[in-house]
PASEBA-1860 file (N, C-alpha, C; in nm, 3 decimals):
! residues 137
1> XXXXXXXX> 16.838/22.200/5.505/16.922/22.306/5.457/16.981/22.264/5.322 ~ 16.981/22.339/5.192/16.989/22.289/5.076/17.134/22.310/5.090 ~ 17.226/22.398/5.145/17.377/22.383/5.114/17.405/22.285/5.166 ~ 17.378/22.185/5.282/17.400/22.114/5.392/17.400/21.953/5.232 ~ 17.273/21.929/5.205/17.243/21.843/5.103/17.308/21.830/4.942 ~ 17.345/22.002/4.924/17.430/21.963/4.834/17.591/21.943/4.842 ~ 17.651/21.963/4.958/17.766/21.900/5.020/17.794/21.760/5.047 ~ 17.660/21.737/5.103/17.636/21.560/5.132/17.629/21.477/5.040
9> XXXXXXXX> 17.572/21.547/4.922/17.567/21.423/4.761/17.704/21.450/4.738 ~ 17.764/21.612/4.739/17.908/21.570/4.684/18.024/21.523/4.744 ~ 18.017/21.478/4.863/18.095/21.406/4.920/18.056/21.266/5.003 ~ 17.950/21.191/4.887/17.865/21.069/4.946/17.971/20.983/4.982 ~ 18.078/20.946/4.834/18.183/20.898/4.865/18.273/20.886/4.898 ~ 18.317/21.024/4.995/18.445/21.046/4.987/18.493/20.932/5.180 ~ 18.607/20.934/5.168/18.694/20.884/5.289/18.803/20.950/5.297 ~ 18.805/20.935/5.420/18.965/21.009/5.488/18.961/21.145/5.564
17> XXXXXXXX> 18.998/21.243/5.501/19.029/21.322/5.577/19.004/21.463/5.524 ~ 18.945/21.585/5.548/18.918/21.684/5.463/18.956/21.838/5.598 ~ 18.977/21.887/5.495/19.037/22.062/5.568/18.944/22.137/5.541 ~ 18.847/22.204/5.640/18.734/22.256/5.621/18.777/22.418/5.696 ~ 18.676/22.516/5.664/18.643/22.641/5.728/18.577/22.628/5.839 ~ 18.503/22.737/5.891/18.414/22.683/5.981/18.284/22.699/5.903 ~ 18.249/22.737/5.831/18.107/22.685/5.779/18.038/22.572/5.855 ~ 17.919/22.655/5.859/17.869/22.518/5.951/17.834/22.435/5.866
25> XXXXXXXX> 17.809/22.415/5.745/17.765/22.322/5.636/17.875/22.212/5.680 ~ 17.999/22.247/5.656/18.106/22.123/5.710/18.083/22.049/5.857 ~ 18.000/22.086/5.931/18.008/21.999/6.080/17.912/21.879/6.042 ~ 17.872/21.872/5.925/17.777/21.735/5.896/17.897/21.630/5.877 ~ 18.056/21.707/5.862/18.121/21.560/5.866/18.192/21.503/6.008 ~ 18.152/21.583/6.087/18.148/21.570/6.276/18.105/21.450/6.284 ~ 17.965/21.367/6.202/17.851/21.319/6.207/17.905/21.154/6.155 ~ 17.984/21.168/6.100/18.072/21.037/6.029/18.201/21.028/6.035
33> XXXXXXXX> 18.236/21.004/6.140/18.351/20.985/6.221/18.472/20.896/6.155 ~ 18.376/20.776/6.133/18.439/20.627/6.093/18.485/20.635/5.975 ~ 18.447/20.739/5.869/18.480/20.743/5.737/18.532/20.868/5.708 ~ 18.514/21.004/5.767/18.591/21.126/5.739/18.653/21.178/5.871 ~ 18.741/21.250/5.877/18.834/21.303/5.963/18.848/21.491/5.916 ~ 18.808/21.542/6.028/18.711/21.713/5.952/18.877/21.782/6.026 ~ 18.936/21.842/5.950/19.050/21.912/6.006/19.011/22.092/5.991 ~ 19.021/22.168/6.079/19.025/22.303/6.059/19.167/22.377/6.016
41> XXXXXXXX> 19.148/22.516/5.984/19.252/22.604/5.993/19.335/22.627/6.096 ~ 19.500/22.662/6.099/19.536/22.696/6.211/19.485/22.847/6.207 ~ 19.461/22.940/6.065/19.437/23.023/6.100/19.343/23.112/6.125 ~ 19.222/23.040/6.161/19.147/23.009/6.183/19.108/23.011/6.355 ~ 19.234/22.913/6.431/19.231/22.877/6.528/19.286/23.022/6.588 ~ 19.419/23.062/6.520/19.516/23.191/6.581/19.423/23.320/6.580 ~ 19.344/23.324/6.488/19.196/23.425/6.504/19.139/23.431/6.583 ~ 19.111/23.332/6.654/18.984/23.333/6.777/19.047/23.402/6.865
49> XXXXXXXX> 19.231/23.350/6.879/19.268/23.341/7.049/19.371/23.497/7.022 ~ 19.334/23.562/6.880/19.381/23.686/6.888/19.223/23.788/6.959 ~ 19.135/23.761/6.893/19.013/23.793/6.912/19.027/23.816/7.062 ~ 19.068/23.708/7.174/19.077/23.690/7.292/19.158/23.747/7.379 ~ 19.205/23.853/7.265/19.384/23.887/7.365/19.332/24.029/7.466 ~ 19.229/24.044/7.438/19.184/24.194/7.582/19.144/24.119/7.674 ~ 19.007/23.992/7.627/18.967/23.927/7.815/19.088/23.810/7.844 ~ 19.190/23.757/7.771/19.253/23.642/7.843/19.388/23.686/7.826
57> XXXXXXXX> 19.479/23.713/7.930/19.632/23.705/7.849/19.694/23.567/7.800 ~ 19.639/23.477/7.844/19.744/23.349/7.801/19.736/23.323/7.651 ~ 19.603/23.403/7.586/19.583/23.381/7.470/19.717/23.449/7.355 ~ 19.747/23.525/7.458/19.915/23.583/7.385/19.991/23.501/7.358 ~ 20.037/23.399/7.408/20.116/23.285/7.404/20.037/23.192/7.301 ~ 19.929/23.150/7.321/19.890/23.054/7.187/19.909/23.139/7.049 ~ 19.895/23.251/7.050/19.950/23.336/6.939/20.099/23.330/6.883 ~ 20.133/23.338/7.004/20.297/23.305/6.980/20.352/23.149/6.951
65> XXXXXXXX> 20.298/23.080/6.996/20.325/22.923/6.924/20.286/22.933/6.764 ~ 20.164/22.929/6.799/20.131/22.939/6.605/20.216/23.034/6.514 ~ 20.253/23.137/6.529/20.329/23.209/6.520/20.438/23.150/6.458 ~ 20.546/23.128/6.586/20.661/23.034/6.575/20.652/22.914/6.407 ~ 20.488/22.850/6.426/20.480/22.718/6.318/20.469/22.799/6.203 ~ 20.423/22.875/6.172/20.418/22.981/6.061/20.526/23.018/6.013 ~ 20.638/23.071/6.117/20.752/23.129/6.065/20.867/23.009/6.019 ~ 20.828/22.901/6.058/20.886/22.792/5.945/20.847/22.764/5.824
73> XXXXXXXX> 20.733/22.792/5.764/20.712/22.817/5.613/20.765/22.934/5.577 ~ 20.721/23.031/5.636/20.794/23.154/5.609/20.926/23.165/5.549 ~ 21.012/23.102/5.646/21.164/23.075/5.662/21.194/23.038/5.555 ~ 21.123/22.878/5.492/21.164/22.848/5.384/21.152/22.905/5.275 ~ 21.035/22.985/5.241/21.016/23.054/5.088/21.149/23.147/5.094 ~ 21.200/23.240/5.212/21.230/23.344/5.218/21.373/23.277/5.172 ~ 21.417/23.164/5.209/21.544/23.106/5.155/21.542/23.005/5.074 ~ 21.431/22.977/4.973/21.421/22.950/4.860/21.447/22.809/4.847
81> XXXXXXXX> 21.384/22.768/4.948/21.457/22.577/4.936/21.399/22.464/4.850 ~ 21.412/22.374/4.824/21.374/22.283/4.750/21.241/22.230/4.804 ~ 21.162/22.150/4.747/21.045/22.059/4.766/21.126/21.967/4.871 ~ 21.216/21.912/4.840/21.247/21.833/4.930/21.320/21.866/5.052 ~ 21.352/21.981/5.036/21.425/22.033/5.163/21.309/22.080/5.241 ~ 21.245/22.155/5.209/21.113/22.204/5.277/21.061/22.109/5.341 ~ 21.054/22.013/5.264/20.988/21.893/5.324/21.052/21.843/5.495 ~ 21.162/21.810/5.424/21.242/21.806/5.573/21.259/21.871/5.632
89> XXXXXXXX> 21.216/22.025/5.658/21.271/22.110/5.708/21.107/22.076/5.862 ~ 21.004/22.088/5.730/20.868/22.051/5.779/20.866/21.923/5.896 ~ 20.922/21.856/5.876/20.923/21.667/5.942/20.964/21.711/6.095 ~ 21.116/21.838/6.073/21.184/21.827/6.174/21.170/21.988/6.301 ~ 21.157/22.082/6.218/21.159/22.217/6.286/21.051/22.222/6.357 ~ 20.892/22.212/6.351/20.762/22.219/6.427/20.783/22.148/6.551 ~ 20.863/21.986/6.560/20.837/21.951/6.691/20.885/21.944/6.836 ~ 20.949/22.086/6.816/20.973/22.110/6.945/20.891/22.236/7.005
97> XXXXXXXX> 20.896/22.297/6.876/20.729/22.390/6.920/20.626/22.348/6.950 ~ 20.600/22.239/6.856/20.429/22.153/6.924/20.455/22.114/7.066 ~ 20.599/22.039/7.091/20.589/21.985/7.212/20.550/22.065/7.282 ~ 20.653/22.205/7.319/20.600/22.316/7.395/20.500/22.350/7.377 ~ 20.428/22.342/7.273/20.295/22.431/7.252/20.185/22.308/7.327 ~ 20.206/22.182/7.336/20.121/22.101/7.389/20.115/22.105/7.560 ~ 20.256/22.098/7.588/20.291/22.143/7.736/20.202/22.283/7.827 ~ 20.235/22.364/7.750/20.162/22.485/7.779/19.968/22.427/7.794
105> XXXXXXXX> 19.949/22.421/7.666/19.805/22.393/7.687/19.747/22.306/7.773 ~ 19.857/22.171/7.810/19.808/22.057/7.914/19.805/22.170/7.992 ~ 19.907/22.252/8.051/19.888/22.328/8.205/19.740/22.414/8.183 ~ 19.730/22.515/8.080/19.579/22.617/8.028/19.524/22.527/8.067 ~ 19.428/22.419/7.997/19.364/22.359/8.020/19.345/22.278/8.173 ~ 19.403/22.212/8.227/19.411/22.222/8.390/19.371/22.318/8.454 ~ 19.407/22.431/8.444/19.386/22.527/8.476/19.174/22.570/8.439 ~ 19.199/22.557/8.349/19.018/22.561/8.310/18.949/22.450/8.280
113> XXXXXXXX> 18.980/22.372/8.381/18.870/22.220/8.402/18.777/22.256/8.442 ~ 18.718/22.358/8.551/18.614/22.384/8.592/18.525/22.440/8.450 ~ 18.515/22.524/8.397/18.544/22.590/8.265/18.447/22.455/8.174 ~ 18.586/22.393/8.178/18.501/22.234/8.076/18.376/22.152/8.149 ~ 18.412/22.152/8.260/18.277/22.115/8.361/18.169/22.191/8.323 ~ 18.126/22.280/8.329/18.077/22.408/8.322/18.003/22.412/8.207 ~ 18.052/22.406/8.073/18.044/22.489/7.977/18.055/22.332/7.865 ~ 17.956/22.324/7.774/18.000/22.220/7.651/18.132/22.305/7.557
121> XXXXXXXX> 18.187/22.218/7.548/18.315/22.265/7.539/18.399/22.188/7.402 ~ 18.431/22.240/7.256/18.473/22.128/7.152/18.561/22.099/7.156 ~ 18.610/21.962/7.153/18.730/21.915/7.171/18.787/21.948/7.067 ~ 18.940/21.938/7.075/18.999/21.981/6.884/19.122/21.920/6.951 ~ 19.226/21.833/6.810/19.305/21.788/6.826/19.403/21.854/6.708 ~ 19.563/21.877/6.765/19.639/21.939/6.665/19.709/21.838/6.550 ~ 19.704/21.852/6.435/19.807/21.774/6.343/19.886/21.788/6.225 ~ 19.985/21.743/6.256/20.068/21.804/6.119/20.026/21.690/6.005
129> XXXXXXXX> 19.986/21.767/5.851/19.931/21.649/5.783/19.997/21.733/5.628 ~ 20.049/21.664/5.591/20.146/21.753/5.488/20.206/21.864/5.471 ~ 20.240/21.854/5.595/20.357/22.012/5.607/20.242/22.103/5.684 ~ 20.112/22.103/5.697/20.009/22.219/5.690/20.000/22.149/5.854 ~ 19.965/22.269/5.949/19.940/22.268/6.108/19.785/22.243/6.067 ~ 19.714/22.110/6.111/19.577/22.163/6.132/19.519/22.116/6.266 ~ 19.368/22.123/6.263/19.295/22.092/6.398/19.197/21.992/6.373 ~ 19.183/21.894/6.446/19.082/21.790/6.420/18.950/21.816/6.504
137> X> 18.841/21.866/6.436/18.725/21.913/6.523/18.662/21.748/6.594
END
């Protein structure tokens, strides 16, 4: 695949960590673990599980967490705060939503172990990485 190859020369060297779409051209960095770290969109993620809100209700609630992390950027433009206040505002306001938002999903997920049995299933991990909510595919 020529997009696949010209992604791969331009990021022969890179390390660390990159914020991708879902393009599948980006899952070639799935493939190199040890040297890149592939983060998705949250909104991205809040798309799917809106997509989901006629066959699942719980998907209402993951809407509403992300939600919640959103309306702390929000918050800040709307009251005009500093780089550095934002910053802190960022460090401290998300983690009691993540907590809850992690709580919730340990139970979802319990709940659909059979599901993961079942079904290949992508793991994704949540992280705050400069103020920005993302997902580690």
């Amino acid at each position: 695949m020529k997009d696949m190859e010209v992604v791969r020369k331009f990021f022969k060297n890179f390390f660390r960590s990159i914020t991708t779409d879902g393009y599948n051209v980006y899952k070639l960095f799935d493939r190199d673990r040890e040297r890149i770290t592939r983060y998705g969109y949250m909104a991205h993620v809040k798309h799917k599980f809106v997509d989901a809100l006629h066959t699942d209700s719980s998907s209402a609630k993951v809407v509403q967490f992300i939600s919640k992390l959103y309306w702390v950027e929000s918050d800040c433009r709307i009251h005009f705060l500093s780089e550095s206040e934002h910053a802190l505002e960022r460090k401290h306001r998300p983690i009691p939503v993540l907590s809850e938002f992690c709580s919730f999903l340990n139970r979802y997920l319990m709940i659909r172990k059979i599901l993961q049995l079942l079904f290949l299933s992508k793991r994704f991990v949540m992280r705050l990485t400069n103020g920005r909510l993302c997902v580690v595919t």
